[in-house]
TORKOL-4160 file (C-alpha; in steps of 0.2 Angstrom, whole numbers, padded with zeros to 4 digits, m for minus):
344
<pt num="1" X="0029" Y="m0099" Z="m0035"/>
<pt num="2" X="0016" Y="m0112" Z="m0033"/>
<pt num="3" X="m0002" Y="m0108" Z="m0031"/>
<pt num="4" X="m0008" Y="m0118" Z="m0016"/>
<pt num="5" X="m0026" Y="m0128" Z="m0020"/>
<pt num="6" X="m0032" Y="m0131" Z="m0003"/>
<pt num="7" X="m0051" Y="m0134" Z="0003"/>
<pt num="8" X="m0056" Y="m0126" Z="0018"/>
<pt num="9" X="m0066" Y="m0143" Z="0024"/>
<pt num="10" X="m0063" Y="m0150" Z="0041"/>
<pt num="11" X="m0057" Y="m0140" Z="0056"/>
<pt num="12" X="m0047" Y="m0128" Z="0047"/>
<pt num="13" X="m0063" Y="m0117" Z="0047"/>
<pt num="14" X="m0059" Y="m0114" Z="0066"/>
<pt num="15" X="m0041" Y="m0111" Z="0063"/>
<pt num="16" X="m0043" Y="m0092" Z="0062"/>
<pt num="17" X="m0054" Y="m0092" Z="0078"/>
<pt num="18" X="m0041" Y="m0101" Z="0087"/>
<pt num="19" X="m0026" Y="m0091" Z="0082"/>
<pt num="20" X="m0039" Y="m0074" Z="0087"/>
<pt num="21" X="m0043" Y="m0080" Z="0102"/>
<pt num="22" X="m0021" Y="m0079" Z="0109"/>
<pt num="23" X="m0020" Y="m0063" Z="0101"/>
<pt num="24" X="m0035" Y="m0056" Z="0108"/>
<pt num="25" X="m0029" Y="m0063" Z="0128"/>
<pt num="26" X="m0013" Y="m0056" Z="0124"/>
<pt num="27" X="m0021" Y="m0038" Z="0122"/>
<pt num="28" X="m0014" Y="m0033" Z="0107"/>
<pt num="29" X="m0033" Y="m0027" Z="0098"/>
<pt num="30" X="m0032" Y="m0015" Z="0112"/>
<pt num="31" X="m0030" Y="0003" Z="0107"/>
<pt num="32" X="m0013" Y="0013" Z="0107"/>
<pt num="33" X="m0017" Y="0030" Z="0110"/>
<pt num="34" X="0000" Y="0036" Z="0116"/>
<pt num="35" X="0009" Y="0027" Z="0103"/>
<pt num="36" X="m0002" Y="0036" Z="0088"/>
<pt num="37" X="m0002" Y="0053" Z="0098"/>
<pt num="38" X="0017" Y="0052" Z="0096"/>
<pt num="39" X="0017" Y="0045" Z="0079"/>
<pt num="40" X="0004" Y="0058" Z="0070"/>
<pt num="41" X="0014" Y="0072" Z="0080"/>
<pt num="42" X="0031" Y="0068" Z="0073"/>
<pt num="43" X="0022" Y="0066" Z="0056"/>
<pt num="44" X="0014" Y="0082" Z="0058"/>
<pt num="45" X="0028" Y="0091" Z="0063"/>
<pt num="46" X="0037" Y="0083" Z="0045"/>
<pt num="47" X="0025" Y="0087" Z="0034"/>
<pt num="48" X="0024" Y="0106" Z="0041"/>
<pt num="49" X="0042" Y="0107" Z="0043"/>
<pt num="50" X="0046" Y="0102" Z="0028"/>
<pt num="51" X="0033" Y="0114" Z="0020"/>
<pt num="52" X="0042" Y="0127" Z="0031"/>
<pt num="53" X="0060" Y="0122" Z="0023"/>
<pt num="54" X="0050" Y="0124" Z="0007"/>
<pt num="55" X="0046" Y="0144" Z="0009"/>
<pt num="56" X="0064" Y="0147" Z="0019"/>
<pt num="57" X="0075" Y="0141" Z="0004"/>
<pt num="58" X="0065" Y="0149" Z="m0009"/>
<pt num="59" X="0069" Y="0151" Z="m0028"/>
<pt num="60" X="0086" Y="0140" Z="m0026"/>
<pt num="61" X="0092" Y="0122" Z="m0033"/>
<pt num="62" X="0091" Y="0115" Z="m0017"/>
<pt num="63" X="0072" Y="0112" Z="m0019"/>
<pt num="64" X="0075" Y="0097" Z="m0026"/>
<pt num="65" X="0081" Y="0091" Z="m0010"/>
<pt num="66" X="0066" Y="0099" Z="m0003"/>
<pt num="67" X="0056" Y="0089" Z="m0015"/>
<pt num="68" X="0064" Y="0072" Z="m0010"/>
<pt num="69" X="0060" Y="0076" Z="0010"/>
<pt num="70" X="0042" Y="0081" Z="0005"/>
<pt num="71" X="0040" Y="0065" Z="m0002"/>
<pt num="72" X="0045" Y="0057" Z="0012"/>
<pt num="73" X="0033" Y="0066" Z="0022"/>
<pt num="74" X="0018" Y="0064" Z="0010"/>
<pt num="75" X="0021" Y="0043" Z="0010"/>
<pt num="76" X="0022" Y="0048" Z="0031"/>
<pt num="77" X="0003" Y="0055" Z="0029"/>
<pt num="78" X="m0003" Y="0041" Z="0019"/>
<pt num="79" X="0006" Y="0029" Z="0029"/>
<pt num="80" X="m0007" Y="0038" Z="0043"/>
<pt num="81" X="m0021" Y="0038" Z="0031"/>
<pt num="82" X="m0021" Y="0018" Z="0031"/>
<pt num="83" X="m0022" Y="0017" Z="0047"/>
<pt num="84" X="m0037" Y="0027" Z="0049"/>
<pt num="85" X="m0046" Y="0018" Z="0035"/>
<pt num="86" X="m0042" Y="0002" Z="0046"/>
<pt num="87" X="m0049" Y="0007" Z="0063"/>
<pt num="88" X="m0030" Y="0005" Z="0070"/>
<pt num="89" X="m0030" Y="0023" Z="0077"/>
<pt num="90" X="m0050" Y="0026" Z="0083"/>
<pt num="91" X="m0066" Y="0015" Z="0086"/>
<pt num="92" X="m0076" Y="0030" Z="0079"/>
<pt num="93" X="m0079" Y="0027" Z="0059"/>
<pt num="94" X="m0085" Y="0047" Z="0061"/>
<pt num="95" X="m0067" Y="0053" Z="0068"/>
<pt num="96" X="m0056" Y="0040" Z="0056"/>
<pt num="97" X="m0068" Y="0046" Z="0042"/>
<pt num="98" X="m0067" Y="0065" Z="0046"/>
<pt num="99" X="m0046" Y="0062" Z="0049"/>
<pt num="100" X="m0045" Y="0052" Z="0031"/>
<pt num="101" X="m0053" Y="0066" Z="0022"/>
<pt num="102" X="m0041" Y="0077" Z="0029"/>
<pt num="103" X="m0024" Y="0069" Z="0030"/>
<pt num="104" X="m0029" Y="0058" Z="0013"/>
<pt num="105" X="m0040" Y="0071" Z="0002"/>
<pt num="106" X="m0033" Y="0089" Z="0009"/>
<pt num="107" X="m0015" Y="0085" Z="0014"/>
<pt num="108" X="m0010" Y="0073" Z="m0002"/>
<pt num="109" X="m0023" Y="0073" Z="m0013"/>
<pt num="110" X="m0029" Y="0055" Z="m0012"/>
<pt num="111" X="m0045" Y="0050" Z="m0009"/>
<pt num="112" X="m0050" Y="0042" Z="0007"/>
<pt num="113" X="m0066" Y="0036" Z="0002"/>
<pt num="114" X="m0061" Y="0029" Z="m0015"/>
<pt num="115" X="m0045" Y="0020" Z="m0009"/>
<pt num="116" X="m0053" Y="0015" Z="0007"/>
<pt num="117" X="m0066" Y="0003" Z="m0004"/>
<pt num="118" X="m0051" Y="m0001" Z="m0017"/>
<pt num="119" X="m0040" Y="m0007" Z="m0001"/>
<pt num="120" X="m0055" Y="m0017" Z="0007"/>
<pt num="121" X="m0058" Y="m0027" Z="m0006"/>
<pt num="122" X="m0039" Y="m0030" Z="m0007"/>
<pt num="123" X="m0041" Y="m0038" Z="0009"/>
<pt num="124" X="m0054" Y="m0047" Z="0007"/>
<pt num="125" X="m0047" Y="m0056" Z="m0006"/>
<pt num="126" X="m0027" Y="m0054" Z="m0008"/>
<pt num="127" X="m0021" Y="m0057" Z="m0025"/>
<pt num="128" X="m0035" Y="m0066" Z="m0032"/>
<pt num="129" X="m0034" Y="m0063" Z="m0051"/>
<pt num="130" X="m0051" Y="m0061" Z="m0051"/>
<pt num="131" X="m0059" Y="m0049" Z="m0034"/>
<pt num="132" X="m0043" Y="m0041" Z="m0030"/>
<pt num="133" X="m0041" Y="m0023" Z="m0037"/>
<pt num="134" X="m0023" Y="m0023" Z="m0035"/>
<pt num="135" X="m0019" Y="m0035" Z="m0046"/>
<pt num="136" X="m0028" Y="m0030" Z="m0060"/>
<pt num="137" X="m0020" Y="m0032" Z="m0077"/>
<pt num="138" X="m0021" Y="m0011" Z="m0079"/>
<pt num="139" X="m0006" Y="m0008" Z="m0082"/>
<pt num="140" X="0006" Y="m0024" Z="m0076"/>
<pt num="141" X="0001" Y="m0042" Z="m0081"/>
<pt num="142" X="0003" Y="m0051" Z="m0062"/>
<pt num="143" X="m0002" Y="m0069" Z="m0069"/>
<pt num="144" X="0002" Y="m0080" Z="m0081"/>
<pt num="145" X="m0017" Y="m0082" Z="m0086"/>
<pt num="146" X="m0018" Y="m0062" Z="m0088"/>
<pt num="147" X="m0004" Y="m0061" Z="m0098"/>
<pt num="148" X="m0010" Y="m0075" Z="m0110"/>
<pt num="149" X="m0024" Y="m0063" Z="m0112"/>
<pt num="150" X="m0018" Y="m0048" Z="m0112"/>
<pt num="151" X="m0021" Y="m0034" Z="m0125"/>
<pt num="152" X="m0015" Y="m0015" Z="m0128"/>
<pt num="153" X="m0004" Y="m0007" Z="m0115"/>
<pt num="154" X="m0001" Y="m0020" Z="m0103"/>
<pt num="155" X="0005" Y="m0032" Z="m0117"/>
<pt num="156" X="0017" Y="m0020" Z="m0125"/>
<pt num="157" X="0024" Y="m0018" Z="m0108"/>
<pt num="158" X="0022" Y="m0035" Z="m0101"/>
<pt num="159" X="0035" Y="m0042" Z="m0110"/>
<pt num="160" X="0050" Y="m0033" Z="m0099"/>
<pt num="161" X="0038" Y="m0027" Z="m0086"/>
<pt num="162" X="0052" Y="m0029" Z="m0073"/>
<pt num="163" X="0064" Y="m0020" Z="m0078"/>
<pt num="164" X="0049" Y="m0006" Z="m0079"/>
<pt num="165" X="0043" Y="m0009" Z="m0067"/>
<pt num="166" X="0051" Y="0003" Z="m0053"/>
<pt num="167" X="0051" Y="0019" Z="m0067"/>
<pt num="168" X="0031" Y="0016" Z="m0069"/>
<pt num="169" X="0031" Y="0018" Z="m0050"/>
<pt num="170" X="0037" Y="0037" Z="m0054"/>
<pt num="171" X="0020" Y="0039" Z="m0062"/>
<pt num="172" X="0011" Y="0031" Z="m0043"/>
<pt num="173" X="0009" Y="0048" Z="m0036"/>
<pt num="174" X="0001" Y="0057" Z="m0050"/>
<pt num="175" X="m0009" Y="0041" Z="m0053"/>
<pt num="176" X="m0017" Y="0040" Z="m0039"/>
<pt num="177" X="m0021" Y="0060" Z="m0041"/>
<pt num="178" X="m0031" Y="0054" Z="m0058"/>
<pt num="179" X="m0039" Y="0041" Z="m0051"/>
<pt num="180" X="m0046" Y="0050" Z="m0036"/>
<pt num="181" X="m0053" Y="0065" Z="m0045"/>
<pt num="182" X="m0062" Y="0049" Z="m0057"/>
<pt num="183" X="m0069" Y="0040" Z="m0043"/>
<pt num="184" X="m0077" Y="0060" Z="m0039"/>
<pt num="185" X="m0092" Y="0054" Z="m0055"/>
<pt num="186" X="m0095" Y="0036" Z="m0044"/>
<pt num="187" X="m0112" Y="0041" Z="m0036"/>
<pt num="188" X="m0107" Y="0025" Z="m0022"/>
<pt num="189" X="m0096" Y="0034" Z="m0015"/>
<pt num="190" X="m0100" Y="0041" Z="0000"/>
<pt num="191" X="m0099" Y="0062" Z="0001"/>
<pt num="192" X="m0095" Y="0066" Z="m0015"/>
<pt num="193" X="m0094" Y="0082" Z="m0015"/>
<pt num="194" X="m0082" Y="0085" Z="0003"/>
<pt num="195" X="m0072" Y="0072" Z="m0007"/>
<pt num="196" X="m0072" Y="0084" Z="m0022"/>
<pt num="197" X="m0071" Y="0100" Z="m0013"/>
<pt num="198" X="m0056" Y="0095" Z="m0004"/>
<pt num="199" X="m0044" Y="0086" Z="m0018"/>
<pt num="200" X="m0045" Y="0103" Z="m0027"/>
<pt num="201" X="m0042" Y="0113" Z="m0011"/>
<pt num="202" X="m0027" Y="0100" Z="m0011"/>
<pt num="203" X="m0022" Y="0106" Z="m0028"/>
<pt num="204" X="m0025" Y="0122" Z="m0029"/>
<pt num="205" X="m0015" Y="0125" Z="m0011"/>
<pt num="206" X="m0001" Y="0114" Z="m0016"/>
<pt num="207" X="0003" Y="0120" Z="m0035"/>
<pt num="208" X="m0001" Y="0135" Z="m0028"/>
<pt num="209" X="0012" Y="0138" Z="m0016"/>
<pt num="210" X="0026" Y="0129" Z="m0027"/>
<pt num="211" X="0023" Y="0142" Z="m0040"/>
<pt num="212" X="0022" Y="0157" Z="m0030"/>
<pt num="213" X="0040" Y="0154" Z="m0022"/>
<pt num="214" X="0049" Y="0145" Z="m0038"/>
<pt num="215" X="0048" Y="0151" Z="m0056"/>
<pt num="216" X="0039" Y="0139" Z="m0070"/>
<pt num="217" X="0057" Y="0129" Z="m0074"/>
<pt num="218" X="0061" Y="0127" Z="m0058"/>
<pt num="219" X="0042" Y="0123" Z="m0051"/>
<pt num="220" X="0039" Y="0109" Z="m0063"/>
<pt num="221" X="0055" Y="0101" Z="m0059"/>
<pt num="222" X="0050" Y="0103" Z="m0042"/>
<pt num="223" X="0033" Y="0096" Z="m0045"/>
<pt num="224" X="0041" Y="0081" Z="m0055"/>
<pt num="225" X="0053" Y="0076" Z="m0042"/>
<pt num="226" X="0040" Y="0077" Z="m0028"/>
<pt num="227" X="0028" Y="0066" Z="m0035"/>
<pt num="228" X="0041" Y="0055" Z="m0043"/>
<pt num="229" X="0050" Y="0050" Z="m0028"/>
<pt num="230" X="0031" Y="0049" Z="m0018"/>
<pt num="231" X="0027" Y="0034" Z="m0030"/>
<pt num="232" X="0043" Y="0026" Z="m0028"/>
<pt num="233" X="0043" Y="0026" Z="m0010"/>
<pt num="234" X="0023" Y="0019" Z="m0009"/>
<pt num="235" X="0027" Y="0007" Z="m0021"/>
<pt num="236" X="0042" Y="0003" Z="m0013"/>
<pt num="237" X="0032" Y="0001" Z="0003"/>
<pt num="238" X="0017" Y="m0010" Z="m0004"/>
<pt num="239" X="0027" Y="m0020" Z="m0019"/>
<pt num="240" X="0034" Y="m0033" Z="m0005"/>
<pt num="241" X="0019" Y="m0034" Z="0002"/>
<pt num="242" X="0013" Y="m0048" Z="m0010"/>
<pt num="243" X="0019" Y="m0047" Z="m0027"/>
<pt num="244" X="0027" Y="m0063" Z="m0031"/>
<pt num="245" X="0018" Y="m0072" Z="m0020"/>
<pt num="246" X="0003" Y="m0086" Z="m0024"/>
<pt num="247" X="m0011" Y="m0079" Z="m0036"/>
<pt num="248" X="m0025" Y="m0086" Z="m0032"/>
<pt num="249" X="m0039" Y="m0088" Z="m0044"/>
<pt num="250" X="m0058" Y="m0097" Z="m0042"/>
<pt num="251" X="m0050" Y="m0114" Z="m0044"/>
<pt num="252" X="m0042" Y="m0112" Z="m0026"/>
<pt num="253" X="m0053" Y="m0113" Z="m0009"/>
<pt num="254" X="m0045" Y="m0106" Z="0004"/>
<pt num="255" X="m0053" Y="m0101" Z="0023"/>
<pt num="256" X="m0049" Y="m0087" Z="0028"/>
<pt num="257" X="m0032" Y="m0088" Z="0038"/>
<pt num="258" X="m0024" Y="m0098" Z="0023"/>
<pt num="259" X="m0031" Y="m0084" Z="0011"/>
<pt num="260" X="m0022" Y="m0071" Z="0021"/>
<pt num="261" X="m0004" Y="m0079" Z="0025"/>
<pt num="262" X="m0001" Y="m0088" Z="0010"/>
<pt num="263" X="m0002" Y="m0072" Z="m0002"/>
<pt num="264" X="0008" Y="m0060" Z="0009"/>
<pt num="265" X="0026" Y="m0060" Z="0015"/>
<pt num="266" X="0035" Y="m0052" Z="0028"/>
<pt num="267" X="0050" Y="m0040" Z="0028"/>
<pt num="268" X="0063" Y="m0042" Z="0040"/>
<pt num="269" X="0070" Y="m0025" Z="0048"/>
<pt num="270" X="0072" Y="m0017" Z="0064"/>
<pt num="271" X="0067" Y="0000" Z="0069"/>
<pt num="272" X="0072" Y="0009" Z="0052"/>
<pt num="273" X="0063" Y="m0004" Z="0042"/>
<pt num="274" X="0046" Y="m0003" Z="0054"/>
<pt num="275" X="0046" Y="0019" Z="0053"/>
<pt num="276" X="0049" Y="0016" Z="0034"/>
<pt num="277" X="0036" Y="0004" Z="0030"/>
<pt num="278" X="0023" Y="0010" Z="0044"/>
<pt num="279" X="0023" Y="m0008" Z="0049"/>
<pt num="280" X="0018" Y="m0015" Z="0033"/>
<pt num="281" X="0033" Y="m0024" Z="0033"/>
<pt num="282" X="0023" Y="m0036" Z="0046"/>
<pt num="283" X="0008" Y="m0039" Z="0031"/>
<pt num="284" X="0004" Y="m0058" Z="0035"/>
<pt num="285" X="0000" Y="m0051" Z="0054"/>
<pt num="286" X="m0008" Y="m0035" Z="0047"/>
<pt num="287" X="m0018" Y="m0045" Z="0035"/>
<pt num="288" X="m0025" Y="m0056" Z="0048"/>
<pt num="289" X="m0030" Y="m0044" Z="0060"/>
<pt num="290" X="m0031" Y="m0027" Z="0050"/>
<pt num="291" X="m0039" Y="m0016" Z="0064"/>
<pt num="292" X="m0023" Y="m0023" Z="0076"/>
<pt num="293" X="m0012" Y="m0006" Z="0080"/>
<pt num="294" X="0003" Y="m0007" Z="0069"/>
<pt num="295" X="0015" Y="m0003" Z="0085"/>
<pt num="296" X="0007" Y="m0020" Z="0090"/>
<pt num="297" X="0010" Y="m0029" Z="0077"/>
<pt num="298" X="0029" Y="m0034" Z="0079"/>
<pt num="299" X="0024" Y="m0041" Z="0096"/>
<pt num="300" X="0008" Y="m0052" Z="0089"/>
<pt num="301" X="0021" Y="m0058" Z="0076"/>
<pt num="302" X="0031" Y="m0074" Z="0084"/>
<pt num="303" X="0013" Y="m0079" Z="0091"/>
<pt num="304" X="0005" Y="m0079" Z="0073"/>
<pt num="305" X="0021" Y="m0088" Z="0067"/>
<pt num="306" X="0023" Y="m0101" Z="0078"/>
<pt num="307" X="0003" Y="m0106" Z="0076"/>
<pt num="308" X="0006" Y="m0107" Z="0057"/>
<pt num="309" X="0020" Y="m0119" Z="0059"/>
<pt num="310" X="0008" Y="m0128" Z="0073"/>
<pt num="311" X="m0003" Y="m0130" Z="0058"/>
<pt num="312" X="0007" Y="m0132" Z="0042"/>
<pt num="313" X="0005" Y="m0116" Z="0034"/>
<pt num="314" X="0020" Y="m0109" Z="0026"/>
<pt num="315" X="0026" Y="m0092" Z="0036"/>
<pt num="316" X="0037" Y="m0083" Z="0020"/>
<pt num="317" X="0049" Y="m0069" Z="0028"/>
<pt num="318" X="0064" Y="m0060" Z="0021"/>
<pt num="319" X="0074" Y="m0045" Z="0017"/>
<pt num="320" X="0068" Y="m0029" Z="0009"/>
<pt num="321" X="0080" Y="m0031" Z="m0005"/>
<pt num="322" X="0076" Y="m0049" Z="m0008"/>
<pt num="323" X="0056" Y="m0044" Z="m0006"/>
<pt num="324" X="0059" Y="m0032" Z="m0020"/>
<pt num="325" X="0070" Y="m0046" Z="m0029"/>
<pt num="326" X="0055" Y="m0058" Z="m0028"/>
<pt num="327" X="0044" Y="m0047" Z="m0032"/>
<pt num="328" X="0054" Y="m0043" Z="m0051"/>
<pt num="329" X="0057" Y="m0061" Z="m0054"/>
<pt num="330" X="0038" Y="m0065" Z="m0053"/>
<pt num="331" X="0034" Y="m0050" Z="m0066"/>
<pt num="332" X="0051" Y="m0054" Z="m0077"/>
<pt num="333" X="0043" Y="m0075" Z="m0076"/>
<pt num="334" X="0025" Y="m0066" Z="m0081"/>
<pt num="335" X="0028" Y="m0058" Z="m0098"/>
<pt num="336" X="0041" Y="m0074" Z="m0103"/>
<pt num="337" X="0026" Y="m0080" Z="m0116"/>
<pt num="338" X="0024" Y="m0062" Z="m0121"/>
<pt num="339" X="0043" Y="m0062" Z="m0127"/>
<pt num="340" X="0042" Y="m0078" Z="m0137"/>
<pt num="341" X="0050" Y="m0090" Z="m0122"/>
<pt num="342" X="0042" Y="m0106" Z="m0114"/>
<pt num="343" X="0036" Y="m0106" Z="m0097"/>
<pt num="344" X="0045" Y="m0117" Z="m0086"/>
């Protein structure tokens, strides 16, 4: 896809404000209490259920269906965790930050701090080759000018990268693990030591309480298939957010609005789709207004979409499969100069 080189001279400064000023008189900034009430109850009531099912099966094969439903649950809880980071569910920092520490840090062993300032500059700059941390040549190559660079592990990869792509997401969970416990030695972040105390209370309970009930064999499969399937489900959940999308890079100026809608896509869905994804699947609406309530983001949708066709700005919606289908051809297009082929 194209990347758009656009100047953000003129009136399209005021774009934003326009567009914020409907959303606002429509009411959807406005706090959902009883929506989040109801939704952290019935992610509650998973999480311990499932943890529940866990102890009643007990040294059987059948854990590793447990396994898979914990998975679910833990994507659940981080789902809740953005939210928090955002604002969406309180206007207090002090309760969202206490809330992240224990739904992020205690309950799935990611930090809230460390991926709260990870995930803000990800907004602040959506696939920007050079600000975004998400798109940083790690382990995937996302550009064509990374990949022309690229040396070590993400150039051995980088050449069939899509057809990797979705078994690297089995290593997400355990990822994220490693890259919490390393942001622990970062002296910016902010209480170090609750973080710290609380990701290994997270370990320790959780590894804990697998290989009290089930023997070594069966505990490490369990553990494998746990935190394989958690990857896979975040990934599957963030992936069409914005990969194969525009990359944007210091060449492109961009206000704000244009910043945000031309690098995310939306995923098309009813209800199934929306509890999946945590209303993610509504990024370009989510990415314009990230403190909006996710329940409110479905109804600030044909607003926002109508205004970017009032102003020329292309509006990208689709399917989940076809999100994930973009998503592989922009990698698979990516590593072509790394397997010999000419870019077309």
């Amino acid at each position: 896809m194209e990347t758009p080189r656009a100047s953000a001279t003129g009136e399209r400064g005021s774009d934003f404000a326009k567009l914020s000023r409907r959303i606002a008189q429509a009411g959807l900034l406005d706090k959902r209490p009883g929506y989040y009430t109801a939704r952290i109850g019935l992610v509650a009531g998973l999480f311990a259920g499932s943890w529940a099912l866990f102890a009643a099966v007990g040294d059987s094969w059948w854990q590793v269906l447990v396994a898979v439903l914990l998975a679910v649950a833990f994507a659940q809880v981080t789902l809740l965790a953005h939210d928090l980071a955002h604002g969406q569910i309180s206007r207090s920092r002090r309760t969202s930050r206490i809330a992240g520490l224990l739904v992020g840090n205690l309950a799935v062993g990611l930090s809230y701090g460390w991926w709260m300032d990870k995930h803000t500059r990800h907004h602040a700059n959506p696939n920007h080759e050079d600000h975004d941390p998400d798109v940083s040549p790690d382990a995937l190559l996302w550009s064509v000018n990374q990949a022309e660079t690229a040396r070590g592990f993400p150039r051995l990869i980088g050449r069939w990268q899509a057809f990797l792509f979705f078994p690297l997401l089995t290593l997400e969970g355990l990822n994220l693990k490693v890259a919490s416990f390393r942001a622990l030695r970062r002296k910016s972040l902010k209480g170090r030591k609750a973080e710290g105390l609380l990701l290994v209370a997270h370990v320790l309970t959780y590894a804990g309480a697998v290989f009290l009930v089930l023997p070594p064999g069966k505990a490490l499969l369990f553990l494998a298939v746990h935190q394989a399937c958690y990857g896979i489900y975040l990934g599957c959940t963030f992936a069409p957010n914005h990969k194969g999308m525009p990359v944007l890079t210091a060449e492109d100026e961009l206000d704000f609005l244009r910043r945000q809608v031309l690098t995310s896509r939306n995923v098309r869905g009813g209800r199934l789709i929306n509890t999946a994804l945590g209303g993610l699947n509504y990024q370009i609406e989510h990415h314009l207004f990230p403190s909006m309530p996710s329940a409110n983001l479905r109804k600030a949708q044909p607003i926002v979409r109508e205004y970017c066709e009032s102003i020329d700005v292309d509006y990208v919606q689709c399917g989940l499969v076809e999100s994930w289908a973009q998503a592989m051809r922009h990698l698979h297009e990516v590593g072509r100069s790394l397997r010999g082929g000419v870019r077309t």
